[in-house]
C-alpha positions in Angstrom: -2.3 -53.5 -57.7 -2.4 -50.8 -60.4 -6.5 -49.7 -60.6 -8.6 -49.5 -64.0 -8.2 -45.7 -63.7 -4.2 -45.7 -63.6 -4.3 -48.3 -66.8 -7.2 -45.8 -68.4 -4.6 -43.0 -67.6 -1.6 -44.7 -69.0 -3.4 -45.4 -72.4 -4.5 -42.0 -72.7 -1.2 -40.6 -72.3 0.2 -43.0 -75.1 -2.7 -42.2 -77.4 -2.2 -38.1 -76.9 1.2 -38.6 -77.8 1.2 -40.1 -80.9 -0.6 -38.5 -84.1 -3.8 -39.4 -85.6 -2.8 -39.9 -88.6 -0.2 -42.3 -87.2 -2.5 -44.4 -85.6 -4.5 -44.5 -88.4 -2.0 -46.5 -90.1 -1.1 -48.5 -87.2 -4.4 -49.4 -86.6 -3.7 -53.4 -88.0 -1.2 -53.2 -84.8 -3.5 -52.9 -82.0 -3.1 -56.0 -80.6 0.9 -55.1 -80.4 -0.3 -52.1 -78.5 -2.1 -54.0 -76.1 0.8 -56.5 -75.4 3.2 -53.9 -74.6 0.3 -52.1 -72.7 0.1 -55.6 -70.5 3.8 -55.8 -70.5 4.2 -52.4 -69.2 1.0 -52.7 -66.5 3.2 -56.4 -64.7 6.4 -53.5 -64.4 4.3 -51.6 -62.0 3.2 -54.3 -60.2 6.4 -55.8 -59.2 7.6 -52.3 -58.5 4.4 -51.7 -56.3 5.6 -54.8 -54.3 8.9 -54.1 -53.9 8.5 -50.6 -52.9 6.1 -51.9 -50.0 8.7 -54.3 -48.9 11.1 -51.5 -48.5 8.7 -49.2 -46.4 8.2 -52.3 -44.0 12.2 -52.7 -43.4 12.4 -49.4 -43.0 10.2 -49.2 -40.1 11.3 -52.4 -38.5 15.1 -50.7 -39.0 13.5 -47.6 -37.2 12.1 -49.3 -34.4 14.7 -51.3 -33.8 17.2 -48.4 -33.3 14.8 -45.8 -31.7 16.3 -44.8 -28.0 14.1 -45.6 -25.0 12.0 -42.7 -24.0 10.2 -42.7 -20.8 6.7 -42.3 -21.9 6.1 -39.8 -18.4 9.3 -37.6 -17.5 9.7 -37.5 -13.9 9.7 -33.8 -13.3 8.1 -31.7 -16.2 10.1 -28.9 -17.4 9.5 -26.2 -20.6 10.6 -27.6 -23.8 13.0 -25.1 -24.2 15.5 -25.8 -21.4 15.0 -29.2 -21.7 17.3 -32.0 -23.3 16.1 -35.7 -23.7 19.3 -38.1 -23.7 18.7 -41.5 -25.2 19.0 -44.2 -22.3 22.6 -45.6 -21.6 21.0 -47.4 -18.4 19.9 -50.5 -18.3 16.4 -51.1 -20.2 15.1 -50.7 -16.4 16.2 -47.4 -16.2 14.8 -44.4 -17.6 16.0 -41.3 -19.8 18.2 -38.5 -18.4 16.8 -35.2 -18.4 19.0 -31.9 -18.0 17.9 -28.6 -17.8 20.2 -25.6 -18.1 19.6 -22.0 -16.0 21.0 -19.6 -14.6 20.9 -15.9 -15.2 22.7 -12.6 -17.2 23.4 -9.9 -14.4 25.0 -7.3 -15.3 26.4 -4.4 -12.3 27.8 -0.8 -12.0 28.4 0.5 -8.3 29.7 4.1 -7.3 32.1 3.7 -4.3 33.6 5.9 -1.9 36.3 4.8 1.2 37.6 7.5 3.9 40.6 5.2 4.3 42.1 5.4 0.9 41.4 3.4 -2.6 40.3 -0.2 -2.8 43.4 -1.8 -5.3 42.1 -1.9 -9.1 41.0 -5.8 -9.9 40.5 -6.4 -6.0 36.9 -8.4 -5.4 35.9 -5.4 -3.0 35.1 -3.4 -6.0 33.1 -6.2 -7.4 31.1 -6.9 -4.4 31.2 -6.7 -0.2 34.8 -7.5 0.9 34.7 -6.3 4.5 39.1 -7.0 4.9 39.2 -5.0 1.8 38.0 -1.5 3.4 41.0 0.4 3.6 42.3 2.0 6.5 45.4 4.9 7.2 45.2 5.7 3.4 45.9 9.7 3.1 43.1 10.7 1.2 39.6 9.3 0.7 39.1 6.7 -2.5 36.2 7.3 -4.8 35.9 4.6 -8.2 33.1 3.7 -10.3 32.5 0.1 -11.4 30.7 -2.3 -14.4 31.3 -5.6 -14.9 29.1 -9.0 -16.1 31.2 -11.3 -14.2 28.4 -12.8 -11.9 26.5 -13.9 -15.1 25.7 -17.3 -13.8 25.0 -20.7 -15.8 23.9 -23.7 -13.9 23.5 -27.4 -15.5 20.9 -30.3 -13.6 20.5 -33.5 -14.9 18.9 -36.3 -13.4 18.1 -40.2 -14.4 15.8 -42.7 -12.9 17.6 -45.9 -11.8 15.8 -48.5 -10.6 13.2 -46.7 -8.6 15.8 -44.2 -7.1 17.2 -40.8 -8.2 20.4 -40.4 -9.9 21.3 -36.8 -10.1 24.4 -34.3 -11.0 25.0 -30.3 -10.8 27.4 -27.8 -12.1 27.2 -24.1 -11.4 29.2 -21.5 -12.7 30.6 -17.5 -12.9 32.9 -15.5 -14.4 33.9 -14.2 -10.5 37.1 -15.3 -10.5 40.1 -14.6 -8.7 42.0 -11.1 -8.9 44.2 -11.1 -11.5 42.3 -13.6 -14.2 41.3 -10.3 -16.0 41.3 -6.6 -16.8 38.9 -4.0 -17.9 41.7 -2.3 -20.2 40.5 -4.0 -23.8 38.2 -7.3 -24.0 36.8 -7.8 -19.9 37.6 -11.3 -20.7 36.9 -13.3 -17.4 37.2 -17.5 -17.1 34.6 -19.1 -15.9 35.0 -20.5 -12.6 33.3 -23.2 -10.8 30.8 -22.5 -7.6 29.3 -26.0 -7.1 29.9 -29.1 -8.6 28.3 -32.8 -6.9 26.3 -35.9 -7.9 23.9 -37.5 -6.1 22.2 -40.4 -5.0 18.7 -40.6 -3.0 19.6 -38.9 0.2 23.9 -38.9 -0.5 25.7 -36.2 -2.2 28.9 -36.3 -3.0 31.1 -33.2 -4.4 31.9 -29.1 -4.0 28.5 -27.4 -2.5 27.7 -25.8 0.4 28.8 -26.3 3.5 26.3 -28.0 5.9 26.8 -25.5 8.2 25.3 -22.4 6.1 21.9 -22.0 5.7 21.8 -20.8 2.6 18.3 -20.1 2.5 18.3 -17.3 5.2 20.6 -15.5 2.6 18.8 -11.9 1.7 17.8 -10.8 -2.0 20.6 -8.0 -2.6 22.4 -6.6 -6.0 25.5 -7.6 -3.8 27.2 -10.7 -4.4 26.0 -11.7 -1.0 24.9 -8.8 1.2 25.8 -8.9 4.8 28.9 -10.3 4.3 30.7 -9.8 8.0 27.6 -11.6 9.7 27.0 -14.8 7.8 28.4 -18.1 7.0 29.3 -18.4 3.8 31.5 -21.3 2.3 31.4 -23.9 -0.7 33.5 -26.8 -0.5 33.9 -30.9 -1.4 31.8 -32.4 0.9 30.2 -36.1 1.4 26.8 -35.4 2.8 23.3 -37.6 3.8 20.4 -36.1 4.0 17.7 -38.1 6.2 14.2 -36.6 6.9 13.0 -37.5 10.3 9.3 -36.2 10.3 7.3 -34.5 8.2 8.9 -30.9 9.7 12.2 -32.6 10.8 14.9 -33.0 8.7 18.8 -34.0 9.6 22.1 -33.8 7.6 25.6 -34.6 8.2 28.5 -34.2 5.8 32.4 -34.8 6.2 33.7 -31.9 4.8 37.4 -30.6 2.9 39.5 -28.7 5.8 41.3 -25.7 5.8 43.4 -24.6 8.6 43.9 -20.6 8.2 46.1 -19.1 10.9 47.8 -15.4 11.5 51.5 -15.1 13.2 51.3 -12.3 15.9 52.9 -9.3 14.4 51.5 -9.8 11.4 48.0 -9.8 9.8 48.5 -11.8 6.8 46.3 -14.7 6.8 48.2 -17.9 5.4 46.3 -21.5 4.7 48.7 -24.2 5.6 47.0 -27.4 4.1 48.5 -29.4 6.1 44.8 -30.8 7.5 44.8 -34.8 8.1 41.3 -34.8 9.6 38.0 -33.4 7.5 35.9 -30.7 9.1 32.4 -32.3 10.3 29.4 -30.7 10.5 25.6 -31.5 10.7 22.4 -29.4 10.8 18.9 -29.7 11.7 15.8 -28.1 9.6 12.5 -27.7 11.4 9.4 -25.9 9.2 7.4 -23.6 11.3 4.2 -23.0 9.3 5.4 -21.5 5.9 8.8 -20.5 7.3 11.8 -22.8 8.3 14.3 -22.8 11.3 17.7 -24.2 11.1 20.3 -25.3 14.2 23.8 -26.0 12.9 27.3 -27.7 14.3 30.6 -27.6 13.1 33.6 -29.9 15.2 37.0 -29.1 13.5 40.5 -30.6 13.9 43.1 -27.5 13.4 46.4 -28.5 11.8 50.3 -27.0 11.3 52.6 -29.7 9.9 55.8 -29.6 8.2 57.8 -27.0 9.7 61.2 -27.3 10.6 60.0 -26.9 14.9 57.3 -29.4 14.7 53.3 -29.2 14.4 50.3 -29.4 16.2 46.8 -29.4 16.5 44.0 -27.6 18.1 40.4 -28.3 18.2 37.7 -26.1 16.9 33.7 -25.8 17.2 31.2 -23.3 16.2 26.7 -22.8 16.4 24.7 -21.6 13.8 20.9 -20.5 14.5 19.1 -19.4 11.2 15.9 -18.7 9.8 13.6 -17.4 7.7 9.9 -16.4 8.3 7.2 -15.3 5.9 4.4 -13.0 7.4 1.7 -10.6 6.0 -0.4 -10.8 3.1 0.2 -14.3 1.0 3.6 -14.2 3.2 4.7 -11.5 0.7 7.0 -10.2 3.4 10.0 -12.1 5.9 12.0 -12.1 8.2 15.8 -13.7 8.0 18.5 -13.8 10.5 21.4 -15.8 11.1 23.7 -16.0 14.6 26.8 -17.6 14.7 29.5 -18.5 17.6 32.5 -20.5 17.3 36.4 -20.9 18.6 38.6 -21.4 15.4 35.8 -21.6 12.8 37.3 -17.6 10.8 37.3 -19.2 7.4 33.6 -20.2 7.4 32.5 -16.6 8.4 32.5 -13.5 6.7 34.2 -14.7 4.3 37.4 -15.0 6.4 37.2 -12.2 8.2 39.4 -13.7 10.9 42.1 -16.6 11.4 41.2 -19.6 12.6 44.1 -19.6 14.9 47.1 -17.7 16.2 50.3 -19.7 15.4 52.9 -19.3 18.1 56.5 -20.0 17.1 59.7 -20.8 19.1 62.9 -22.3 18.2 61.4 -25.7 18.8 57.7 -25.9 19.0 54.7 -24.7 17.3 51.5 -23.6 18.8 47.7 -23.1 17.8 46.0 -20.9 19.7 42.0 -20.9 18.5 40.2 -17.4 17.5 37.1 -16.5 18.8 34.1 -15.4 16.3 30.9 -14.1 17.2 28.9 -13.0 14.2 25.3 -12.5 13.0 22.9 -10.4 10.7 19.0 -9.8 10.5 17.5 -8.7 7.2 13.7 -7.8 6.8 12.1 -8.0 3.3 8.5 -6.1 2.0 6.6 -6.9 -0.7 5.1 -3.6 -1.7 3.5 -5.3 -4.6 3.7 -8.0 -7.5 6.4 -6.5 -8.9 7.9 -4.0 -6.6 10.0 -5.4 -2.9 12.4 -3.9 -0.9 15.1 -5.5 2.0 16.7 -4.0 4.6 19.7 -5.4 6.6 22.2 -5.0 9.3 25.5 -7.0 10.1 27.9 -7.6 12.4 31.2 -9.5 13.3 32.9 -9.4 16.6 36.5 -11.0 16.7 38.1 -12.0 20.1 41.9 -13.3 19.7 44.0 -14.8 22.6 45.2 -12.9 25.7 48.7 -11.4 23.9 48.4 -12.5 20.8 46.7 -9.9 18.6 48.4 -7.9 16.4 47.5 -4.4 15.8 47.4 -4.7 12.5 44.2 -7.3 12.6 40.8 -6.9 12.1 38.9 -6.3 15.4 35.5 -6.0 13.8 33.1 -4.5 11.4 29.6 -3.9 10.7 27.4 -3.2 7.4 23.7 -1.1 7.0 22.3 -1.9 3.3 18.9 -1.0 1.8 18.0 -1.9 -1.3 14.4 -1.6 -3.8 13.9 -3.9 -6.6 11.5 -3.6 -9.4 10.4 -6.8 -11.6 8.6 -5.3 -14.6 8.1 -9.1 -15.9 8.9 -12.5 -13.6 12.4 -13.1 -15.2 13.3 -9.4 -15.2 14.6 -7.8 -12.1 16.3 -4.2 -11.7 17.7 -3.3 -8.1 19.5 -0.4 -6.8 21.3 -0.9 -3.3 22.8 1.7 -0.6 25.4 0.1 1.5 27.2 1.6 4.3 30.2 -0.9 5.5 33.0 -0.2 8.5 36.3 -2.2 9.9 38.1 -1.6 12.8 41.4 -2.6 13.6 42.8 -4.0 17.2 44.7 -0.5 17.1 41.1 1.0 17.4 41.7 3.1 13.5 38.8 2.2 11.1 37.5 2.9 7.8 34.3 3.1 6.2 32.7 2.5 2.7 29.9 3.5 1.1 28.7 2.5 -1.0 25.4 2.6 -4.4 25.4 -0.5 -6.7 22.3 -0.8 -9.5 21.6 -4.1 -11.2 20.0 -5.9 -14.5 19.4 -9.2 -14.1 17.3 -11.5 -16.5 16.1 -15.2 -14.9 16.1 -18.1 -17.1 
């Protein structure tokens, strides 16, 4: 309805705009006035109407199309690193949430190797390779190193589905492979994947990893990983369930991608054959101790050599893992971390294949596997000096034992690593470190060479 003060308004405005003298002589015309006044008053009406008919489709149109938004997300997470999806479940389900995270790291290390220089683009200059200390070089190797490569981005999303959890990761780095880039012009490095898996409730399917590495007794370090020689370390394809048996107790088991990596005597080179027809297996048990957690780990492998022209066979592996890590002191500001491993043919899943799995014995008509031995661990002790202020220090080892005759001169025999490190966090996502490393390998000849090592980081957390 158009109001007595929009009609008064209207009049007015007709009346300013025409002359006086005008409507002087117009003045036997009023009632013609009026009329088209009337006239003009039933226009805005109907338009009135027709615009509120429109505003009321509009909003049934909106509705009708607007996605389905849970009206609680399951996990609250800061606006900015959070993405709602519309709902492509069924009207049951809820929205998927992703985050994104990860972190911008950028290194520079001064190294220096008795045994001569570590090969330009190898992955021992970018982090702790213990095979990659030289040895019998003729003069000492000294090289200065900056890269961003372990920049890491890491995507989560997860969706509700009829009262379970529905969830998918993918993790990244620019670490890849030697060769993949150069320092000479750009640095350009391809991103390469670290862990990639969906899961369901208590089932995960996809690369992650392995069951067998506690991953949480890992030490803070600038390093890539730290105490390399003494831990497990591995990512793989993996089917796993997850089952918790208490409130402290808490199994898995996974069927995991095999590997078979053996040595020839005579010759150190360590080839993979992928010629596996059996996955590896491993499970692991997690007890909490107060704030800290202990974890007891198996690993039951089937070792395989196929395809040659004398034949195959097969050789059964096993290895123990024992981890932990405990918080003590003050608000358990400080901890203590350690991990012990033992194992027969298990090389590739320890310091960072270190050692073979097997020995592979030739003749003119058979093949033989003859398992490794590894015995391998590392202790790491952190303090918390203050809020923003922490220091670790670390010691690791690797012992290999090979078969009565079978090892070659040639092959690693052992080696061990000392590392302290201090880190400074000036803000929570900031973090500056700066590392000392001292790193050795010895040979089954009994010659050795050493590294040392200083590496200083930037890192921001987001």
């Amino acid at each position: 309805m158009v109001s007595n003060r929009a009609r008064a308004l209207l009049a007015g405005t007709i009346l300013a705009c025409c002359p006086a003298p005008v409507l002087a002589q117009q003045a036997p015309r009023e009632a013609d006035l009026t009329a088209r006044l009337a006239a003009l008053e039933n226009q805005l009406r109907a338009l009135d109407a027709e615009m509120t008919i429109l505003r009321a489709d509009l909003a049934a149109e909106r509705q009708k199309n607007a996605p389905a938004l849970p009206a609680t997300p399951s996990t609250p997470i800061p606006a900015q690193l959070a993405v709602q999806a519309p709902a492509r479940a069924p009207a049951s389900s809820g929205g998927t949430t992703i985050r994104i995270g990860g972190f911008f790291k950028s290194v520079a290390s001064f190294s220096h190797t008795s045994g001569g220089a570590i090969p330009a683009n190898s992955t021992g200059r970018d982090f702790y390779v213990p095979s990659t200390i030289p040895i019998g070089g003729r003069s000492d190797g000294t090289d200065y190193e900056a890269h961003a490569k372990q920049t890491r981005i890491v995507v989560n999303a997860t969706t509700p589905v009829e009262g379970h959890t529905l969830s998918g990761l993918l993790e990244m780095d620019f670490q890849t492979s030697p060769g993949a880039g150069n320092q000479r012009m750009t640095n350009a490095y391809a991103p390469g994947l670290r862990r990639g898996y969906l899961a369901f409730d208590d089932f995960l399917v996809g690369q992650e990893w392995s069951n067998f590495q506690y991953v949480a007794a890992l030490p803070e370090t600038t390093d890539y990983l730290g105490p390399s020689e003494g831990t497990v370390f591995v990512r793989q394809a993996q089917l796993r369930y997850t089952r918790a048996l208490g409130k402290r107790l808490t199994l898995s088991v996974a069927a995991e991608n095999a590997a078979t990596v053996t040595s020839a005597k005579g010759d150190a080179t360590l080839i993979e054959n992928d010629s596996d027809r059996l996955p590896d297996v491993t499970a692991r048990l997690s007890v909490r101790a107060g704030a800290g957690e202990l974890s007891l780990a198996g690993l039951v492998r089937q070792l395989t050599v196929a395809g040659a022209a004398n034949g195959s066979d097969d050789a059964a592996a096993w290895g123990v893992s024992f981890a932990g890590k405990l918080p003590f002191g003050p608000g358990g500001r400080h901890d203590l971390r350690f991990m012990v491993t033992r194992g027969s043919g298990i090389g590739r899943y320890v310091g960072l294949n270190l050692a073979p799995d097997a020995m592979l014995v030739t003749t003119a008509s058979a093949l033989r596997l003859e398992p490794v031995d590894v015995t391998a661990g590392f202790a790491a002790l952190r303090l918390g000096w203050s809020g923003t202020l922490r220091s670790t220090v670390m010691g690791s080892y690797q012992k290999i034992g090979f078969p009565d005759g079978l090892a070659t001169p040639a092959a690693t025999d052992r080696a061990w690593s000392a590392t302290a490190n201090l880190f400074y966090s000036p803000v929570k996502p900031l973090d500056l470190g700066i590392e000392m490393r001292h790193g050795e390998r010895g040979l089954v000849s009994g010659d050795s060479g050493t590294l040392d090592r200083v590496e200083m980081i930037a890192r921001y957390n987001f």
